[in-house]
C-alpha positions in Angstrom: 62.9 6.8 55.3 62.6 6.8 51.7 64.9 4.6 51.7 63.3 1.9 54.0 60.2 2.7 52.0 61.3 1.7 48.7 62.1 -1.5 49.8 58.3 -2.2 50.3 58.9 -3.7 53.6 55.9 -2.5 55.9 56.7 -4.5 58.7 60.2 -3.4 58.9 59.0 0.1 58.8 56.8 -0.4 61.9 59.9 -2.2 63.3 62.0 0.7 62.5 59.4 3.5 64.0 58.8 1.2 67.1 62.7 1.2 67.7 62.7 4.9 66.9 60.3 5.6 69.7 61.8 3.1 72.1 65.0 5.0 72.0 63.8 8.7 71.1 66.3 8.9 68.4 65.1 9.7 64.9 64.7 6.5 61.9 67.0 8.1 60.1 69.8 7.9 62.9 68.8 4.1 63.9 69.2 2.9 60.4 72.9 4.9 59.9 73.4 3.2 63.1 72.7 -0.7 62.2 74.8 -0.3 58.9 77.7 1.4 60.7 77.4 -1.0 63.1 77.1 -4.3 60.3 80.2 -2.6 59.0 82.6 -2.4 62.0 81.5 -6.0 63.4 79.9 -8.6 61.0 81.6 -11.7 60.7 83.1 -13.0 57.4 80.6 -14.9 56.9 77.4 -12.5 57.6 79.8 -10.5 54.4 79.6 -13.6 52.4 75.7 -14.0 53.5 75.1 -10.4 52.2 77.0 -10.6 49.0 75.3 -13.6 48.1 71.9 -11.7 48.6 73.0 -8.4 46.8 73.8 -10.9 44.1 70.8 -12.8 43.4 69.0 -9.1 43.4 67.8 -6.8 41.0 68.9 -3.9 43.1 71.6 -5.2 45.4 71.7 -1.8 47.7 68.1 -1.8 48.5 68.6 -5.9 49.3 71.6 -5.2 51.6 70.2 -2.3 53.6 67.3 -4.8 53.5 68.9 -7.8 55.4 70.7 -5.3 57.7 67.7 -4.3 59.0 65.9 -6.6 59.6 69.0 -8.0 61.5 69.3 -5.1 63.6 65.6 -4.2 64.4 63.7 -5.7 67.2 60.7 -7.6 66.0 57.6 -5.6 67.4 56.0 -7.2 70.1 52.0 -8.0 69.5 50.1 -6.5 72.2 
C-alpha cells in the first residue's frame, strides 16, 4: 500500500480497496497479482506502451506500477 500511496493516486486506491473487498483477498496480494499477471500476458505492444511511459517519467517504477493498475482494477461503480 505504500506503494500505491506514493503514487498519489486516490482513486486508484479506492479502486484497489473496493477490489480488495470484492474478492476478500488483501491489496497487497491484488496488486502482486495484476503485475504478475501484466508480466506473463501483455502484448508487445502494451511493453512498448509501458516503456514509453516509464520513459517520459521522473520515476519510471512508480509510473509502471501506475499504468498496471489502473489497467487491472475495476473502476468503482457510483452508487
Amino acid at each position: 500500500m505504500a506503494i500505491v500511496a506514493a503514487m498519489d493516486a486516490p482513486d486508484l486506491v479506492a479502486r484497489l480497496a473496493a477490489a480488495a473487498d470484492k474478492t476478500g483477498r488483501s491489496p497487497a496480494d491484488l496488486v502482486g497479482s495484476a503485475i504478475r499477471n501484466f508480466i506473463d500476458t501483455a502484448s508487445d505492444d502494451l511493453w512498448i506502451q509501458l516503456i514509453g511511459l516509464m520513459n517520459s517519467s521522473q520515476d519510471p517504477g512508480l509510473a509502471a506500477m501506475r499504468a498496471i493498475l489502473e489497467k487491472a482494477l475495476p473502476a468503482v461503480s457510483e452508487t
